[in-house]
C-alpha positions in Angstrom: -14.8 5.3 1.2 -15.5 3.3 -2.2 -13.5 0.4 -3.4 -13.7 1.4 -6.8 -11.0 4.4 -6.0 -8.5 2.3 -4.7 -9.0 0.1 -8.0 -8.3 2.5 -10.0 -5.3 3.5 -12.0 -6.6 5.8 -14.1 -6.4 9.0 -12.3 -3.1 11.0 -13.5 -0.6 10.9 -11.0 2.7 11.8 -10.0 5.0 8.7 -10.0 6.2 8.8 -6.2 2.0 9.1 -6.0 1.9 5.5 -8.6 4.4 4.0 -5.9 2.3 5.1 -3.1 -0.8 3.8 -4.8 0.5 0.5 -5.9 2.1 -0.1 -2.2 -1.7 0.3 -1.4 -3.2 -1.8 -3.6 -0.7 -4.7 -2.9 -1.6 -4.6 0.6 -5.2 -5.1 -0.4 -4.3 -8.3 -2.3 -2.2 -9.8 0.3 -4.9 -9.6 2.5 -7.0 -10.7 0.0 -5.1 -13.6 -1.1 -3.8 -14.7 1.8 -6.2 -13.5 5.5 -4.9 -11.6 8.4 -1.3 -9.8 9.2 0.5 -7.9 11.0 2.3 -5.4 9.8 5.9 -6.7 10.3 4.8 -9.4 7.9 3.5 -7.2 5.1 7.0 -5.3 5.2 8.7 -8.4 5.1 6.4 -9.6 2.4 6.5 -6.5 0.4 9.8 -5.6 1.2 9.2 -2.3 2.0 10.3 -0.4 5.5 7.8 -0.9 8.8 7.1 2.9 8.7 6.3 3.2 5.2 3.7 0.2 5.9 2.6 1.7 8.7 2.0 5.0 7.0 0.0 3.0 4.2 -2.2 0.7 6.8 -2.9 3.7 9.2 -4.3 5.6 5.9 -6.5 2.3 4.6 -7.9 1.9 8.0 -9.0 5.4 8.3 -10.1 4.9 5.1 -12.6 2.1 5.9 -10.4 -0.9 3.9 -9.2 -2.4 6.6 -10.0 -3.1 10.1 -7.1 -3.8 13.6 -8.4 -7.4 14.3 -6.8 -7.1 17.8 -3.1 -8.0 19.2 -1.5 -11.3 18.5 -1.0 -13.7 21.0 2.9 -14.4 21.4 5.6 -16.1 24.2 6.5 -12.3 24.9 7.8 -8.8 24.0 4.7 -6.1 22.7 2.1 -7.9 21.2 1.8 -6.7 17.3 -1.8 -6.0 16.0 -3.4 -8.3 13.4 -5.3 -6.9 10.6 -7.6 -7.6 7.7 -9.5 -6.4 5.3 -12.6 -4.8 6.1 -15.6 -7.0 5.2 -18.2 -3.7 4.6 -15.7 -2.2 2.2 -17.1 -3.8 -0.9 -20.6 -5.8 -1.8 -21.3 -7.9 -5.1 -24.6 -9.0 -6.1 -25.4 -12.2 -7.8 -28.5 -13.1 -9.3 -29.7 -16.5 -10.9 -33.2 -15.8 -13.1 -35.1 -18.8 -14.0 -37.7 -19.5 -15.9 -40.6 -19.3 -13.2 -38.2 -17.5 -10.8 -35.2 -16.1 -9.6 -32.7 -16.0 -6.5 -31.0 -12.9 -5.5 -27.6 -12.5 -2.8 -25.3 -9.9 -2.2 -22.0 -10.9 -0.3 -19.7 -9.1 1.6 -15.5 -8.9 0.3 -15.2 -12.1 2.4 -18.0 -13.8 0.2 -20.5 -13.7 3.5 -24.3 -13.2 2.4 -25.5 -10.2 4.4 -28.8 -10.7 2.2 -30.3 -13.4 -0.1 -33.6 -14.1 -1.6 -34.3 -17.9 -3.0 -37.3 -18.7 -5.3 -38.4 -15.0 -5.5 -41.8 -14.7 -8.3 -41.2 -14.2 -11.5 -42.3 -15.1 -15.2 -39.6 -14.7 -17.5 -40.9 -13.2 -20.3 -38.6 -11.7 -23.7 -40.3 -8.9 -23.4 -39.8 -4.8 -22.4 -42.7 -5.2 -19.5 -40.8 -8.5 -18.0 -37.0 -6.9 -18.2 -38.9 -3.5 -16.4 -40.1 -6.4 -14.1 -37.3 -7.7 -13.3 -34.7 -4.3 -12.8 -37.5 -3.3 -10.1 -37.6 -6.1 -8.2 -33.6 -6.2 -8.1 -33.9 -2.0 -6.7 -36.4 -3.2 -4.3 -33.9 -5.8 -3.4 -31.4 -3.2 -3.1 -33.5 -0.8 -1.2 -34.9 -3.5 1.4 -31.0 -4.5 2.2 -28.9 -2.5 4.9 -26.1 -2.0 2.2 -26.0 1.2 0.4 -26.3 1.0 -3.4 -22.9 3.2 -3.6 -20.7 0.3 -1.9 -22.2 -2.7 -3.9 -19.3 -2.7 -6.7 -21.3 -4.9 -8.9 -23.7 -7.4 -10.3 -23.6 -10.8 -12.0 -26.5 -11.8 -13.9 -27.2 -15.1 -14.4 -29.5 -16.4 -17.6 -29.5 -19.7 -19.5 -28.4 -19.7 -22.6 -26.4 -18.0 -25.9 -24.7 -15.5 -23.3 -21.9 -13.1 -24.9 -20.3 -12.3 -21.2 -18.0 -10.1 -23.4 -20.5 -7.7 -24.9 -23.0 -7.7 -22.5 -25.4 -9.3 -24.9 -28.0 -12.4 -24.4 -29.6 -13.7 -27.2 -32.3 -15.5 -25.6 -33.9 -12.8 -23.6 -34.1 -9.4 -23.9 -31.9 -9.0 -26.9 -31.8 -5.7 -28.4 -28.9 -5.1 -31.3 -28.4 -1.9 -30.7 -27.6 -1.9 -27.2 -25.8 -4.4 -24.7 -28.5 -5.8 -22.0 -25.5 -5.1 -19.2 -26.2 -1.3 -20.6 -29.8 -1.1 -20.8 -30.1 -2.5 -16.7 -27.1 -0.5 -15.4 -29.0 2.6 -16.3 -32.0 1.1 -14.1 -29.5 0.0 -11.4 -26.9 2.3 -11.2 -24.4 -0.2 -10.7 -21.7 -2.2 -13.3 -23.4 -5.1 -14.4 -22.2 -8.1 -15.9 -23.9 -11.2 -17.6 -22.9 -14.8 -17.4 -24.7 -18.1 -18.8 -26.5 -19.8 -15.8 -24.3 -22.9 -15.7 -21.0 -21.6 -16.3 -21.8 -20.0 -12.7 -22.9 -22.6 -11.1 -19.7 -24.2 -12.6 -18.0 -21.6 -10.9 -19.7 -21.5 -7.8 -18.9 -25.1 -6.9 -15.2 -24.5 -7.7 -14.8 -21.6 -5.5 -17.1 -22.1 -2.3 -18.4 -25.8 -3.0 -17.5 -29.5 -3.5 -14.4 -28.7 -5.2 -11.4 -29.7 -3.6 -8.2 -28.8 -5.1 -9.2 -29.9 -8.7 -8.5 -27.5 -11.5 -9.6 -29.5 -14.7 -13.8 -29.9 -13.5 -17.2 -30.8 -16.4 -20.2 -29.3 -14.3 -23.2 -31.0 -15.2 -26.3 -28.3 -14.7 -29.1 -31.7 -15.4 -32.6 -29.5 -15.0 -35.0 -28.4 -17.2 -32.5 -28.1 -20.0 -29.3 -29.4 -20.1 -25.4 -28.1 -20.1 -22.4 -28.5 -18.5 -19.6 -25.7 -17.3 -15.8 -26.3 -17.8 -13.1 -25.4 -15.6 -9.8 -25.9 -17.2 -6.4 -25.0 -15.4 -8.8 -23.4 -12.4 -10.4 -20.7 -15.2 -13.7 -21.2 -16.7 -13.3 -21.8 -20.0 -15.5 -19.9 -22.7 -14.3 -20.8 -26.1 -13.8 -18.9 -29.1 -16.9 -17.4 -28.8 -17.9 -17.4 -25.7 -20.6 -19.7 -26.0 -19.3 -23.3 -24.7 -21.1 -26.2 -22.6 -24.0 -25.9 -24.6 -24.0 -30.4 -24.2 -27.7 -30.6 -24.5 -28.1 -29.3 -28.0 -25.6 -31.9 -28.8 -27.9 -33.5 -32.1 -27.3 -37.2 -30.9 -31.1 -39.0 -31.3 -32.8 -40.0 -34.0 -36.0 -39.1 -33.0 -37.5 -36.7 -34.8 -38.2 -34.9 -31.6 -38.3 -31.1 -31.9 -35.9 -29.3 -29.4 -36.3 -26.3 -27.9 -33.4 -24.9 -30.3 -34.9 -25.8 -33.3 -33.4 -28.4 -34.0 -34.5 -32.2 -34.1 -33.1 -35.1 -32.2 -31.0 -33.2 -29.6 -29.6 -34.6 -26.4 -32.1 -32.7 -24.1 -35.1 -34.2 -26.0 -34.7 -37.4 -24.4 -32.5 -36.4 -21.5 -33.7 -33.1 -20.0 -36.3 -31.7 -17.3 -39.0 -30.9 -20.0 -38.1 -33.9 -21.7 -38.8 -36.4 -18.4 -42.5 -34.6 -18.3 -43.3 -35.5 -21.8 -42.0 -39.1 -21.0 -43.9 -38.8 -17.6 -47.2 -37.8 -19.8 -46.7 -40.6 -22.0 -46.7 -43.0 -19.8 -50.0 -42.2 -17.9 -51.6 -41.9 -21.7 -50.0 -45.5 -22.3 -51.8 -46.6 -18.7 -49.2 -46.6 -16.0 -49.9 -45.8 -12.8 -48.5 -43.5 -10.3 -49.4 -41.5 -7.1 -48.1 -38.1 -8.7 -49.9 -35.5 -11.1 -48.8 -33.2 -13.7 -49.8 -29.5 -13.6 -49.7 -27.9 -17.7 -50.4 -24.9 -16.5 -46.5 -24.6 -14.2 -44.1 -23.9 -17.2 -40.6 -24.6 -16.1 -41.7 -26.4 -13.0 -43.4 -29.9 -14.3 -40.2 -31.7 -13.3 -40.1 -30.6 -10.1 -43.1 -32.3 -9.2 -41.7 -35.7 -10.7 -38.5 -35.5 -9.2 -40.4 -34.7 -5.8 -42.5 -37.7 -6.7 -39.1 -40.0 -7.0 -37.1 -38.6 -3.7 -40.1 -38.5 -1.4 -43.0 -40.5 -2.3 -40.4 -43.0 -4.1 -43.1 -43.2 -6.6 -42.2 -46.2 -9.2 -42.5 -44.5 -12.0 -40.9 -41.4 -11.9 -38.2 -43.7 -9.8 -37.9 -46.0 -13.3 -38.1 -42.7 -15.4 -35.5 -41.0 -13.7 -33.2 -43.8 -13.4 -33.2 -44.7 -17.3 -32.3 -40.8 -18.0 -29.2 -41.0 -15.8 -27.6 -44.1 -17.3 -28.4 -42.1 -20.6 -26.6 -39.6 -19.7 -23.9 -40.8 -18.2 -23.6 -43.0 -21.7 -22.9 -39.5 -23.3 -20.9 -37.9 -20.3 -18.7 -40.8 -20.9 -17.9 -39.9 -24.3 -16.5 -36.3 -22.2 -14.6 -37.8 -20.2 -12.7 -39.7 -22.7 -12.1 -36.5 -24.7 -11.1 -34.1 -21.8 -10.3 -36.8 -19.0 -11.2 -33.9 -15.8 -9.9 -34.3 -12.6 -13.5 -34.0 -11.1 -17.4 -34.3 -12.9 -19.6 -32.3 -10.5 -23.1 -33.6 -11.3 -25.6 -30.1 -10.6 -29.0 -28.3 -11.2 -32.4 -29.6 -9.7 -31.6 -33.6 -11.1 -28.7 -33.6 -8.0 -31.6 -33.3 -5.5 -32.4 -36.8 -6.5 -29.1 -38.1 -5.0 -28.2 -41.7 -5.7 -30.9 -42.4 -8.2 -29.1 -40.0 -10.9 -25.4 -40.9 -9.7 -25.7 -44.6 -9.3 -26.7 -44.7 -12.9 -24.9 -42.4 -14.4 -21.5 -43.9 -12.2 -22.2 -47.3 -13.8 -23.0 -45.8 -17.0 -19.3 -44.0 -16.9 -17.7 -46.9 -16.1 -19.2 -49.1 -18.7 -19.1 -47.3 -21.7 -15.4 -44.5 -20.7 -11.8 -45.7 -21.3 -11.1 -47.4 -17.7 -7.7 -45.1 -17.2 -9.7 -41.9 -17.6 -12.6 -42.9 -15.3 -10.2 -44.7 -12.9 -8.4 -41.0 -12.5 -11.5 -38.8 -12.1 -13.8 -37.8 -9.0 -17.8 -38.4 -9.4 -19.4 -36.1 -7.1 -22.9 -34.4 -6.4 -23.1 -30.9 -6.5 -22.8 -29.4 -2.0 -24.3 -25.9 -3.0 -27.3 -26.6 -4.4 -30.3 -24.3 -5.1 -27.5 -21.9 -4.7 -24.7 -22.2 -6.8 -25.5 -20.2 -9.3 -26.5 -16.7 -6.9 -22.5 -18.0 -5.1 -21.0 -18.4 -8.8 -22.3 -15.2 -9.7 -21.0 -13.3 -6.7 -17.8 -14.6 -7.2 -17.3 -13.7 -11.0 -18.2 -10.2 -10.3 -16.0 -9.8 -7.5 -13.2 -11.7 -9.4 -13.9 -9.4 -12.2 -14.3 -6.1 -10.2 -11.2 -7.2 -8.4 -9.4 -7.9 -11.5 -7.2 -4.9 -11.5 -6.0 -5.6 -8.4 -5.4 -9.4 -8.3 -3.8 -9.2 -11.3 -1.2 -7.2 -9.9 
């Protein structure tokens, strides 16, 4: 029993064995789509006769698809039989690699975690000894889970950056042009792999298991080391020509002269960023402030944890004051967002959400200062619910939403 065969079409068949396959598949998506049935509703639904249905759900649950939830509770008569779709039919993998770590989850068909891993070691490095790194630690993953590698469907892996979810290519880490990075770690996995750019995810995430409600227009601000946002338009993340949207921190906006981590000078994240608040932190200890917390050099990717630790727990001063004067920064330059693409909902994400009302306050008052008071009037300010794992949930769901495609679209 392996999802992929009932997905797909490409097998040669007869066309009284198409109908057969299609009625199949459709009973799938219904059950997808919409829970639980019995199967007098599916042959209403479908409009197809009870003992064709039958046939068809007697052959998925021998099959392993589905599972006979029980009888249904009713005022009298025989009691029909509910059923649904098997949850151990299909598994999708998500992974979220950062720079000093990554966080690892495979879900069930009903988007359950029967495993996950936050925070798990690792350097990432643009070279051949890291990405050898990294594919074993996702097969020992694999191996330590009680799911067999033949019924996980697929994996979505998250990096920040120029992602080409298209190609399979990421041209930040690991980028080899002659051969799609989705193609060099399948062949260490075994299993379909896809690649999506960390915040777009987390974006996606947040729309399907998080603190989206029934918004479909959504700016997802990932506020972390770097910074991005995601965009949801019409309830689809939206890519752009080339793939390669929501890149809001290498916006050049300052005049500073400040060398970004791009190459270029004066970008957004140099003054409003995770790396950027350290060097700002740093500054102000040279310049003789005071404060009760201490930078580390030597934790790349990490420094900013430390300071927004400093500001949520110790309520240290200064990384309170330093934090405070980012968020009504960016909230200046969100505004000028809103006022372009006037959302239904800005979902403010990444490790910067942890901090709670000291990076929404500002960046509320900054929206409502400096946005047209009809756009901001109509749109939802809220703080990320999923946290430290939005971007493992977001990339579960793209894979199964992409896996799934030939049947949903159905």
């Amino acid at each position: 029993m392996n999802l992929k065969d009932l997905l797909d079409n490409s097998i040669d068949k007869s066309l009284s064995d198409q109908k057969w396959h299609m009625l199949r598949q459709t009973i799938m998506k219904r059950l997808l789509s919409s829970g639980n049935a019995t199967i007098t509703e599916l042959s209403s639904e479908l409009q197809s006769s009870v003992p064709t249905v039958t046939k068809a759900v007697n052959e998925l649950l021998a099959e392993g698809y589905m599972i006979d939830m029980g009888k249904v509770t009713n005022s009298g008569g025989r009691r029909p039989s509910l059923y649904s779709i098997n949850p151990t039919c299909a598994y999708f993998m998500g992974v979220e690699v950062n720079l000093a770590n990554m966080s690892i989850g495979l879900q069930n068909i009903k988007n359950e975690f029967v495993s996950i891993e936050m925070g798990t070691s690792f350097i990432l490095k643009n070279t051949q000894e890291s990405l050898m790194e990294f594919c074993e630690i996702l097969n020992s993953f694999i191996e330590d889970s009680t799911v067999e590698k033949s019924m996980i469907v697929g994996v979505c892996i998250n990096f920040s950056g120029r992602i080409n979810s298209m190609e399979g290519f990421s041209y930040n880490y690991f980028y080899s042009e002659n051969r799609p990075l989705t193609e060099i770690i399948s062949e260490q996995l075994n299993i379909s792999v896809h690649l999506e750019n960390d915040t777009r995810a987390m974006a996606f995430g947040e729309y399907r298991e998080g603190v989206v409600d029934h918004e479909q227009n959504i700016i997802f601000l990932n506020y972390s080391w770097g910074v991005a946002i995601g965009m949801i338009t019409d309830g689809k993340l939206y890519y752009g020509k080339s793939g390669y949207s929501g890149e809001f921190g290498h916006s050049t906006i300052f005049n500073n002269e400040i060398l970004c981590q791009c190459g270029k000078l004066g970008c957004l994240e140099t003054e409003i960023s995770g790396w950027s608040l350290v060097k700002q932190f740093q500054e102000a200890i040279n310049q003789g402030k005071q404060s009760n917390v201490s930078i580390d050099e030597n934790l790349v990717g990490l420094q900013h944890h430390v300071i927004i630790d400093g500001a949520v727990k110790l309520e240290d001063s200064l990384c309170v004051d330093l934090v405070t004067k980012q968020s009504e920064k960016i909230g200046r330059y969100l505004s000028i967002l809103l006022n372009i693409f006037n959302p239904d909902l800005l979902v403010i994400g990444g490790d910067f959400a942890r901090l709670g009302d000291y990076v929404l306050l500002p960046i509320q008052a900054a929206l409502k200062k400096h946005s047209l008071g009809l756009v901001n009037r109509d749109m939802k300010l809220k703080k990320s619910t999923l946290g430290r794992r939005a971007g493992v949930i977001g990339a579960c769901c793209i894979v199964k939403e992409k896996m799934l495609s030939p049947l949903l679209s159905k």
